[in-house]
C-alpha positions as CSV (number, residue, x, y, z in Angstrom):
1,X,-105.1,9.8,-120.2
2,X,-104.1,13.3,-121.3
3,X,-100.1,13.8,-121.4
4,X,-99.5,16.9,-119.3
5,X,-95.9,16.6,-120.2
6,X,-96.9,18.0,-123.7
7,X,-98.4,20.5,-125.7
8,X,-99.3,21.2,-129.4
9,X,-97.8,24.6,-131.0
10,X,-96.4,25.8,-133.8
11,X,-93.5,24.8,-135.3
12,X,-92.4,28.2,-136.9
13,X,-93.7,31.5,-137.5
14,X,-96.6,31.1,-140.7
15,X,-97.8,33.3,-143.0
16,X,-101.1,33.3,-145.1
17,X,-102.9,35.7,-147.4
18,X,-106.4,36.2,-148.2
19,X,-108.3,38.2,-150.2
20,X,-112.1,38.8,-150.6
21,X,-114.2,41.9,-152.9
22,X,-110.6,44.0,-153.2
23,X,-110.1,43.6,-149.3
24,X,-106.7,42.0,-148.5
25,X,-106.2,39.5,-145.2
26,X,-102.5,39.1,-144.1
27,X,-102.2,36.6,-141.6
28,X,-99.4,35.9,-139.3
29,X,-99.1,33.4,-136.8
30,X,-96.2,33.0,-134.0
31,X,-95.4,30.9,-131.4
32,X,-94.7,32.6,-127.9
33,X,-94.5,31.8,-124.3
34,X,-95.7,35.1,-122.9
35,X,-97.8,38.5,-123.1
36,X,-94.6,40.3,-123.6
37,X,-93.7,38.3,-126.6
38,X,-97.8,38.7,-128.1
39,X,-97.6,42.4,-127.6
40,X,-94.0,42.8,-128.7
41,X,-95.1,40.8,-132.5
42,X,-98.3,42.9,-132.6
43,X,-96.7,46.1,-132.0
44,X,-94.0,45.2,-134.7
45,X,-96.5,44.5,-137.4
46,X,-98.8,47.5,-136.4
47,X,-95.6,49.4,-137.4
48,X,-94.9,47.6,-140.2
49,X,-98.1,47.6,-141.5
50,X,-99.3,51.1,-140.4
51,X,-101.2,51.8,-143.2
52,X,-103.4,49.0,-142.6
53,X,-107.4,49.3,-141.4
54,X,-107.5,46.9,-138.8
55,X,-105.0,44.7,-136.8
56,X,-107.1,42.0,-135.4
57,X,-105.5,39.1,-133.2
58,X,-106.2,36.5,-130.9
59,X,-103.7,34.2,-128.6
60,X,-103.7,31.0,-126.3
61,X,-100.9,31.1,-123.9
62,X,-100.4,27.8,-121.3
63,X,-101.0,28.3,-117.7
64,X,-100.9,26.6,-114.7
65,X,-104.7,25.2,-114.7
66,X,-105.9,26.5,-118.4
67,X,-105.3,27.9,-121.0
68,X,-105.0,32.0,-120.8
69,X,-106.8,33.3,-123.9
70,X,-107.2,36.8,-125.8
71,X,-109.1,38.3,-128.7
72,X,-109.2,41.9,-130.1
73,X,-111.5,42.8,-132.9
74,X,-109.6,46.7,-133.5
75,X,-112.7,48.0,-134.6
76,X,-114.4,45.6,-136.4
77,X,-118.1,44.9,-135.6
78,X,-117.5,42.8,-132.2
79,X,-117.1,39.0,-132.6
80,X,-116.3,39.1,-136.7
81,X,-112.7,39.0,-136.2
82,X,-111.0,37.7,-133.3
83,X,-113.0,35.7,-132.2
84,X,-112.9,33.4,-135.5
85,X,-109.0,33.8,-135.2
86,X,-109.0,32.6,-131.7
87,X,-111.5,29.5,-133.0
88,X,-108.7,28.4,-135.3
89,X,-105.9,28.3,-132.7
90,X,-108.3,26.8,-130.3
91,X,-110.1,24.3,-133.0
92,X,-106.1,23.3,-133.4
93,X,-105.8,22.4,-129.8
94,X,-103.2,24.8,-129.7
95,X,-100.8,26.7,-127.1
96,X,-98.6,29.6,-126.8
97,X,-99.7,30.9,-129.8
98,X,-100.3,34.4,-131.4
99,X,-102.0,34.8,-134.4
100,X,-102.3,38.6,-136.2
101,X,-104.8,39.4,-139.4
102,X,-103.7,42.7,-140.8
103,X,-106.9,43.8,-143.0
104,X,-106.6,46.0,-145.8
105,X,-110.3,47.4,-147.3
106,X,-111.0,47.3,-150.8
107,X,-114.0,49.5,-150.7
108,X,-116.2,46.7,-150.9
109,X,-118.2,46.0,-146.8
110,X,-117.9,41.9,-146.4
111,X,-120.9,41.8,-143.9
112,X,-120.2,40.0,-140.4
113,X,-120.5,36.7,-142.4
114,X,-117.8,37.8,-144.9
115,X,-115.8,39.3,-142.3
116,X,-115.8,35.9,-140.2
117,X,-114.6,33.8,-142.7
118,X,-112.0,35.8,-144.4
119,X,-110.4,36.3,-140.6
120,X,-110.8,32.7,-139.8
121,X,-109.2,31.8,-143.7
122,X,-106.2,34.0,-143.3
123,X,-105.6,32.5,-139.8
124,X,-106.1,29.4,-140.9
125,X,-103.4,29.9,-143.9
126,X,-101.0,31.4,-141.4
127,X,-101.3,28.4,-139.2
128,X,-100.6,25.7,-141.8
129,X,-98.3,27.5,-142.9
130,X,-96.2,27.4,-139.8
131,X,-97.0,23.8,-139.3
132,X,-97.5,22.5,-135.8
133,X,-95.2,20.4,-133.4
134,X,-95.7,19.0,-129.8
135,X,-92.9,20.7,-127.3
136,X,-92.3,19.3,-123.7
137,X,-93.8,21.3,-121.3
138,X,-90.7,21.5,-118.4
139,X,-89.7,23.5,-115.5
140,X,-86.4,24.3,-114.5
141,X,-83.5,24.3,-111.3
142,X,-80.3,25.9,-111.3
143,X,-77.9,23.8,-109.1
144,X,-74.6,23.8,-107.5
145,X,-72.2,21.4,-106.9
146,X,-68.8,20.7,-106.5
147,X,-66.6,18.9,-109.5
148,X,-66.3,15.3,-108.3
149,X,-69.9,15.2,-107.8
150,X,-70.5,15.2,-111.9
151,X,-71.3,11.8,-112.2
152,X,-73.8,11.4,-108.7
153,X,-75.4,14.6,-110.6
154,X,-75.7,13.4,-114.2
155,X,-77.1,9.7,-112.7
156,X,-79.9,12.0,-110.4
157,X,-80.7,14.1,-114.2
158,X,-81.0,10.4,-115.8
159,X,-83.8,9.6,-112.7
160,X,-85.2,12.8,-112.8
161,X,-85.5,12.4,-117.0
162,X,-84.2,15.6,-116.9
163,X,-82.0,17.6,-119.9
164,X,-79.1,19.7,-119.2
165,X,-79.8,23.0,-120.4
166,X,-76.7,24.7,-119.2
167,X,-73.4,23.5,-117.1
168,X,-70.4,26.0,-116.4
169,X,-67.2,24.7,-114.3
170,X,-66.0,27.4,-111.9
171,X,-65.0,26.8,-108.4
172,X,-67.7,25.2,-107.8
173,X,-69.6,23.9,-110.8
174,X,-73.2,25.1,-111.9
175,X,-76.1,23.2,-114.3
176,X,-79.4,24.4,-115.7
177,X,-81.7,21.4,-116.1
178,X,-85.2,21.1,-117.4
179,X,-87.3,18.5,-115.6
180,X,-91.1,17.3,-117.2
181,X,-93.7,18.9,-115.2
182,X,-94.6,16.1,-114.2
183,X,-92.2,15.6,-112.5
184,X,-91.6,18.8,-110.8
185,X,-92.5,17.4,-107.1
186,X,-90.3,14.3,-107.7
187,X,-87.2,16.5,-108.8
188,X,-87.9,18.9,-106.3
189,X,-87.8,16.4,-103.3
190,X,-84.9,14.8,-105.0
191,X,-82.9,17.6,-105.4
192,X,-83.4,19.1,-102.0
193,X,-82.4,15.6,-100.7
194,X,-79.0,15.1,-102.6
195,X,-78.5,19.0,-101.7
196,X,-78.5,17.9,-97.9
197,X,-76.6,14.5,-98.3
């Protein structure tokens, strides 16, 4: 049985170089958790990198059913760039990941065959490179309470298998938790229930 509680990503941003017939492949790879994050990276290295041909990327973000995937070729002939980015993420079995090859030409045309395997290579390197971890997938409830109520709410976090993300004491006291989607339904009910009592 798959676990739905987890996921594979990376474990840091990675970097990789490759080069191929004076052409130049810098590849970057970054973990994110949304489309504002992927398009925040890429239009930081498109800046950084300006002078640069082509700015290729694909990305796998998690969703509710499947995974939500991208690729962008920017200009090179269609499919020779990221789509064999994307086929590293996804031959990785990876999520909420972005992964960016910068090319540079060296005056030399690869072919689509060249062009394939120097995109897929410098994704590859950028991937190792940031090494890959398994992260809890978890949703989250904000809830209030009042102060003597601490320990009933730390015993319902320890059911629940839930972390406490955040806890202020005011007046009333407040906690962010993070419960295993998996048990989303479960914490729900629960915490609708102790709400009431």
């Amino acid at each position: 049985m798959v676990n739905t509680d987890t996921y594979r990503t990376l474990a840091r941003p990675g970097e990789g170089v490759y080069r191929e017939k004076g052409s130049k492949f810098l590849g970057f790879a970054y973990p994110v958790n949304s489309e504002a994050e992927v398009k925040a990276y890429i239009e930081a290295i498109k800046k950084q990198y300006h002078d640069a041909r082509h700015h290729c990327y694909a990305y796998v973000l998690d969703a509710a059913v499947e995974p939500f995937m991208r690729a962008n070729d920017d200009g090179e002939p269609a499919h020779s760039a990221g789509t064999p980015i994307l086929n590293q993420i996804r031959s990785l079995e990876l999520l909420n990941v972005l992964v960016i090859v910068v090319r540079y030409f060296g005056g030399i045309k690869l072919g689509v065959p060249g062009l394939i395997h120097a995109y897929r290579t410098a994704a590859q390197a950028a991937l190792v490179d940031g090494g890959i971890t398994e992260r809890l997938r978890e949703v989250f409830f904000t809830i209030e309470y009042d102060y003597q109520e601490t320990s009933q709410v730390m015993r319902l976090l320890n059911q629940l298998h839930a972390r406490l993300v955040e806890q202020d004491f005011q007046s009333r006291c407040r906690a962010r938790i993070a419960v295993p989607l998996s048990r989303q339904v479960e914490a729900s009910a629960q915490l609708q229930a102790w709400l009431v009592s």
